[in-house]
N, C-alpha and C positions, 0 to 999 in steps of 0.2 A: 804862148802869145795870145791865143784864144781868151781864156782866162783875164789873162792882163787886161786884154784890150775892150772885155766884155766890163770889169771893174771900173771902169772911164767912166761909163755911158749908167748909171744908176733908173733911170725914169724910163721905162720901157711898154711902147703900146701898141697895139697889132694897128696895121696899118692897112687899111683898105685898095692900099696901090698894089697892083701885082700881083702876080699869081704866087700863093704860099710865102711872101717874103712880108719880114716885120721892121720897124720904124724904131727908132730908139733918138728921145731927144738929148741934145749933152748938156752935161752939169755945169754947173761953175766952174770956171778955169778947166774946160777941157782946150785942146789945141784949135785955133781958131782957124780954120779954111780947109776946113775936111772934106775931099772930094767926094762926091755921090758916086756913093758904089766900095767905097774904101772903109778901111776899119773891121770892126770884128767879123772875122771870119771872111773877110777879101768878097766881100758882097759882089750878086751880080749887078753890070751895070744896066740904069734904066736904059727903055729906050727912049723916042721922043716926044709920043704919046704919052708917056707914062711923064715924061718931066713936064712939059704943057701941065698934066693932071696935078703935079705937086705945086706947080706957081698957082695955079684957079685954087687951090686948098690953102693955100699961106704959106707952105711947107718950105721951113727957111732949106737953102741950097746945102749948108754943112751934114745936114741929119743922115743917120749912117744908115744903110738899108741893109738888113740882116735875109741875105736870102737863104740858096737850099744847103748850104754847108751850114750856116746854123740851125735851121732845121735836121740834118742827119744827127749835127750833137747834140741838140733834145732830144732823138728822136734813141740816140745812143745810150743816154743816161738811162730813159727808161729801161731800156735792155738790160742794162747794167742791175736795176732796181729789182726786176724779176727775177733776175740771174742770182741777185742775196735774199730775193724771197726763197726762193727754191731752196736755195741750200740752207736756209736755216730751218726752211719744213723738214729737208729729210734729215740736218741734225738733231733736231729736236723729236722726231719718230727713231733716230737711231739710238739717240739718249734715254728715251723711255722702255726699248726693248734692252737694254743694258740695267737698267736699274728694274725692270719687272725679273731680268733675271738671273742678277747677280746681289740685288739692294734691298729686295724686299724682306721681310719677315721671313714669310716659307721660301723663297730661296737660301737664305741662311740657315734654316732647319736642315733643309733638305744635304745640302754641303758638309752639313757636321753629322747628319745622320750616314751619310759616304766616308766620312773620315769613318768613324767609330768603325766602320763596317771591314773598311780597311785593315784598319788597329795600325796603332805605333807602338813595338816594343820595346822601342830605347838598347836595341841592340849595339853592343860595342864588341872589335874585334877579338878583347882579351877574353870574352865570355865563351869561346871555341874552345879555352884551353885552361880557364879559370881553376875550374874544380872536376871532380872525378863524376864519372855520371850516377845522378842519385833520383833513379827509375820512381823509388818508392815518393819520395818527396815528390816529384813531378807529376805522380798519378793522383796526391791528395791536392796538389794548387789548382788540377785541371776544373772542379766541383767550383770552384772560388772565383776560378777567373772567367769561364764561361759558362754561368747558370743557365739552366731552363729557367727559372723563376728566380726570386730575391724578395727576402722580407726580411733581410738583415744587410750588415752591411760587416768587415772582417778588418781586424788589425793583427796583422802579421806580425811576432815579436822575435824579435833575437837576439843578442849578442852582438857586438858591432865583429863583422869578421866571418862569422859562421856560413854567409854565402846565402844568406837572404836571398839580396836583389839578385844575384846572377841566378838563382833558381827561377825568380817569379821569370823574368827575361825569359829565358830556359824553353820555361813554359810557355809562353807567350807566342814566341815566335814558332813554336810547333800547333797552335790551335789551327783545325779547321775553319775556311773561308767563310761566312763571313767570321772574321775575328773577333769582335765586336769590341773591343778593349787597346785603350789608351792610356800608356802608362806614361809618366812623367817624375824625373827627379825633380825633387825640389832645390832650386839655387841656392848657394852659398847669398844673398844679395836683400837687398830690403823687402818685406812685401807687398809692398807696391809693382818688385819687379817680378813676382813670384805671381800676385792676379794675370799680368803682362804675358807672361811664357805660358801661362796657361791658356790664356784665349790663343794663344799663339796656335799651341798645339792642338786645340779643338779644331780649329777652324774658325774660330767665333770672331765676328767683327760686327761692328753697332750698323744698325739698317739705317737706308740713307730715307730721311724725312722731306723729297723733296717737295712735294707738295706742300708741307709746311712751313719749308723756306721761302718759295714762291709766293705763298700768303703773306709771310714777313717784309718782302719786298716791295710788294704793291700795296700794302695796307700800311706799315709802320707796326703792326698789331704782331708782341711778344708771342703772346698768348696764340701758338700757333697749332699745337697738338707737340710739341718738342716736348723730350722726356725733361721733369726737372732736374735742375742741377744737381743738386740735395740725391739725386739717386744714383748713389757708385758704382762702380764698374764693374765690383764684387757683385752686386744686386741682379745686376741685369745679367750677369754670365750665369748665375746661379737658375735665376728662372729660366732660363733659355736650356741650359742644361736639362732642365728637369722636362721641358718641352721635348727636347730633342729626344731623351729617354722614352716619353709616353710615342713618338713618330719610328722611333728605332722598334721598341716594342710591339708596334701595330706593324710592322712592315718584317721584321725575321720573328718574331713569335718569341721573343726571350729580350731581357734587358741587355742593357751595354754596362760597361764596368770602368771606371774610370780608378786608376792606380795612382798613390801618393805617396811616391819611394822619400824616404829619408825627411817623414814628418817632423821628426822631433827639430830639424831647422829651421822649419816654421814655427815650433814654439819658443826658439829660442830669442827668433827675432820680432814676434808679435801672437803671443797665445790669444788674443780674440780673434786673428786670422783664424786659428786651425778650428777653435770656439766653431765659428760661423761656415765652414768644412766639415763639421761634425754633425749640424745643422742641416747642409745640405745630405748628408750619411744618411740620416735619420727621415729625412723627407723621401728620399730616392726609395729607403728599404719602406716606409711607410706604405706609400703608391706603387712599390714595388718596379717600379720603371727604372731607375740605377740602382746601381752598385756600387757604391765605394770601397775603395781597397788602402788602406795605410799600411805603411810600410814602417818598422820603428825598432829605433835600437835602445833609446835609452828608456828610462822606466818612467825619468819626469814627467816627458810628453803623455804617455801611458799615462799614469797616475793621474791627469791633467784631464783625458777623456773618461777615464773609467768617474770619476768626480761628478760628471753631468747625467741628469736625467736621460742624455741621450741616449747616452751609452745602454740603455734598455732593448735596443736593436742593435747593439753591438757581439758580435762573437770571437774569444781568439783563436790566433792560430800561433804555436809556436814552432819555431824552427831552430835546433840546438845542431850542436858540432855533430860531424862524423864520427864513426865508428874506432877506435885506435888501428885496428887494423888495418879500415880505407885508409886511415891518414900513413898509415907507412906506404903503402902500395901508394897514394900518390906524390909521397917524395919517391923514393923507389924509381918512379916514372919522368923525376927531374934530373934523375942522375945522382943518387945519393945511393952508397951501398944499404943494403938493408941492415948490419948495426948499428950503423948510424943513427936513420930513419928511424931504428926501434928504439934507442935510446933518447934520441931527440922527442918523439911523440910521446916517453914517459915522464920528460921530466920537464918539456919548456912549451912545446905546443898544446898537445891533446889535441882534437881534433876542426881547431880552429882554424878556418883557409888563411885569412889575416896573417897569421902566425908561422903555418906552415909557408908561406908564401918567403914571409919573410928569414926565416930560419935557411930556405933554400939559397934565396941572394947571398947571406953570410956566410954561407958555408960555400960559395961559389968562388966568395973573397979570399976564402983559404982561412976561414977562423973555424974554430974547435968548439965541437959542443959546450966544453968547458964553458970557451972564454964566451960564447953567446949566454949563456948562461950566468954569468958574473955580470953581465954588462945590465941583464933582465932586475939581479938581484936590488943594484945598486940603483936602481932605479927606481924600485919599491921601496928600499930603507929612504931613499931622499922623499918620496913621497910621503909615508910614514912622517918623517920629521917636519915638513911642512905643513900639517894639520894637527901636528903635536898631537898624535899618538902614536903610546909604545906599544915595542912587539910584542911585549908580555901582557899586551890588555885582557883582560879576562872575556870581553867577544872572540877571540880566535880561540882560543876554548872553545867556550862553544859550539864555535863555528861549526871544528876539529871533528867534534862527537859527530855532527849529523844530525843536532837536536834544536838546533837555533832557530826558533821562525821570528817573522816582523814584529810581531805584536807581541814580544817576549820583553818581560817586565827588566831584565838582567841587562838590556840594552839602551840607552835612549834612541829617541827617534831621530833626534838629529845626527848625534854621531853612526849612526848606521847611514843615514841619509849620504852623509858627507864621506864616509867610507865606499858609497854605491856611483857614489860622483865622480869616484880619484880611481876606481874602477879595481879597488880590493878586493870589496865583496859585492856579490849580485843577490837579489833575491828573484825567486822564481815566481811567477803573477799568477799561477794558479795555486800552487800550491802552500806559498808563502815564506819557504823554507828558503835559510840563507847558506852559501856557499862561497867559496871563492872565485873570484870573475877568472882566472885562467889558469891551467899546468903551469905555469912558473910563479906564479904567485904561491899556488898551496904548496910547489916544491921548496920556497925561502921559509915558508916556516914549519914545512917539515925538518927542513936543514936545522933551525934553529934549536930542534929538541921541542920545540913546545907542544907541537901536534902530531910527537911519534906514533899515537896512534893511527895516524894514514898512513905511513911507511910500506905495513903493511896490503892497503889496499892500491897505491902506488903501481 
């Protein structure tokens, strides 16, 4: 009613009658015979003296007299007015100790140089019981994943299966605190969502420019210090990394290492991604503050870096199957009798985990070396016939001897390429020599008669 009854009365003017009380004349069409003393705020009434003093003044009889109750709700509002000063001062001093130290620049250094320090090693349950322990492998990744120094940067190569990533993991998760290393699979997904899970995993998130928004607000003025648009997200996580590296570096005395398991799906889904990955490899080992680590199975991706000048700071590392021996002792350890296990390792696995892995499950089913075996076959000759070549090509010859390298005129380059695709044959990145990609492959065409010359080494 306050409100209401104050909205009547528009023309308002302190009134020299009275002690603290104010006069308010009415509008057009306000209600005509408004008692003195009535209206907003149930005014006090004058007394006689005081009504004498309004007729000597003019003061028509309706005019409503605002005494001390409308003064307390002036007197209220202002209370009200301090009471949102106040708390917008200490929002605004609580707002700025939140962005001094969660939004700034060096607070988001400092946060990804904690993560690093931590390490993520992409630990999953199956890696407790993946593969057999391989002491010696573990003692060469230790030098990789946690340098004293770095002026290179490593692409770990393998075979899809041989137990790469579970080894680097392996390792990982046994390094001394600080850890300094951050590994990361690369997603099945675009890479756009692949920069995405990366800053994910760093810790990295864009700093808040509020001071430059606040200029945009009160000025209209773009042009506030905001990064341009034009600069991706790729760009900014790259420098910041490299930051992060030189603050990690000055604070435990050794670089951090960041891991790039299962590169080659980044090339598959955008080679200027891995391009500009390789870029940052090369800057890190440069200034020597990161370490990059690629993790790679197939040879394209490889082929792809070794290509670039960058690769001039690159080193490999390769990582091939187990021993035949280990691979029986670890079916052996699945529950497979051991001539099974020794027959199966000589003629479908080799020392492949992939394989072994899978060989286990099937024979879990209740199928026969045999029939795993027939099933491996038939799957090569369909492959074979789908890139129309035969099994009498004069490459598995080759192959056969022991004598076949990449650059061997007896071959073209594509059909070996396409041969290394369909995962027949592999060639080895150091040495250049070509072989067969697994024990069941070279067993079909020992089978076949063509390459009895491995029989014997079999």
């Amino acid at each position: 009613m306050l409100v209401a009854d104050f909205a009547r009365y528009s023309c308002v003017f302190v009134s020299p009658v009275g002690r603290g009380t104010m006069s308010a004349v009415p509008v057009a069409g306000a209600p005509a015979g408004v008692p003195a003393g009535a209206g907003v705020g149930a005014g006090v009434p004058a007394g006689a003296g005081q009504q004498q003093q309004r007729q000597q003044q003019g003061i028509p009889a309706n005019v409503v007299y605002v005494g001390q109750q409308s003064k307390r709700l002036l007197d209220g509002a202002s209370s009200v007015s301090r009471d949102t000063m106040k708390f917008t001062m200490l929002a605004t001093v609580a707002l700025g100790v939140i962005w001094w130290l969660y939004g700034t620049e060096a607070a988001i250094t400092n946060s990804m140089v904690d993560t690093f320090a931590v390490g993520v090693d992409g630990w999953v349950p199956s890696d407790e019981t993946a593969t057999v322990a391989r002491a010696a492998l573990m003692d060469d990744l230790l030098p990789i994943l946690q340098p004293d120094h770095s002026k290179q940067y490593f692409v770990i190569l393998g075979e899809k299966g041989v137990g790469k990533s579970t080894a680097v993991r392996q390792t990982i998760k046994q390094l001394e605190d600080p850890r300094g290393v951050i590994y990361m699979m690369a997603p099945n997904a675009a890479a756009s969502f692949f920069v995405s899970q990366l800053a994910q995993t760093v810790n990295y998130r864009k700093a808040l420019n509020l001071f430059g928004r606040a200029w945009t607000l009160v000025t209209g003025d773009s042009d506030s210090g905001e990064e341009d648009a034009s600069d991706s997200r790729w760009g900014r996580l790259q420098r910041k990394l490299l930051e992060v590296g030189k603050a990690y570096l000055t604070k435990h005395n050794r670089p951090p290492v960041l891991v790039i398991d299962a590169a080659d799906k980044i090339y598959k889904e955008d080679p200027k991604l891995l391009f500009h990955i390789q870029a940052l490899a090369k800057d890190g080992a440069d200034s020597g503050c990161l370490r990059v680590v690629f993790v790679i199975s197939e040879t394209s991706a490889f082929e792809m870096l070794q290509s670039h000048s960058h690769a001039s700071r690159s080193k490999i590392f390769l990582v091939g199957e187990i021993k035949d021996d280990e691979a029986v002792d670890y079916l052996v350890s699945k529950g497979i009798n051991k001539e099974n296990a020794t027959d199966a390792v000589a003629r479908i696995t080799g020392g492949r985990f992939a394989l072994l892995n899978s060989y286990a499950s099937a024979h879990q089913d209740g199928m026969t070396n045999d029939q795993v075996l027939v099933n491996y076959k038939r799957a090569t000759k369909i492959t074979l016939k789908h890139i129309s070549v035969n099994v009498t090509d004069d490459v598995f010859r080759a192959v056969s001897t022991g004598s076949l390298f990449e650059d061997d005129d007896s071959v073209s380059v594509e059909q070996l390429a396409q041969l290394t695709r369909e995962n027949i044959l592999t060639v080895n990145p150091c040495t250049r020599l070509v072989a067969f990609n697994s024990r069941y492959v070279q067993t079909f065409f020992i089978e076949t008669g063509l390459c009895s010359s491995l029989c014997s080494r079999a």
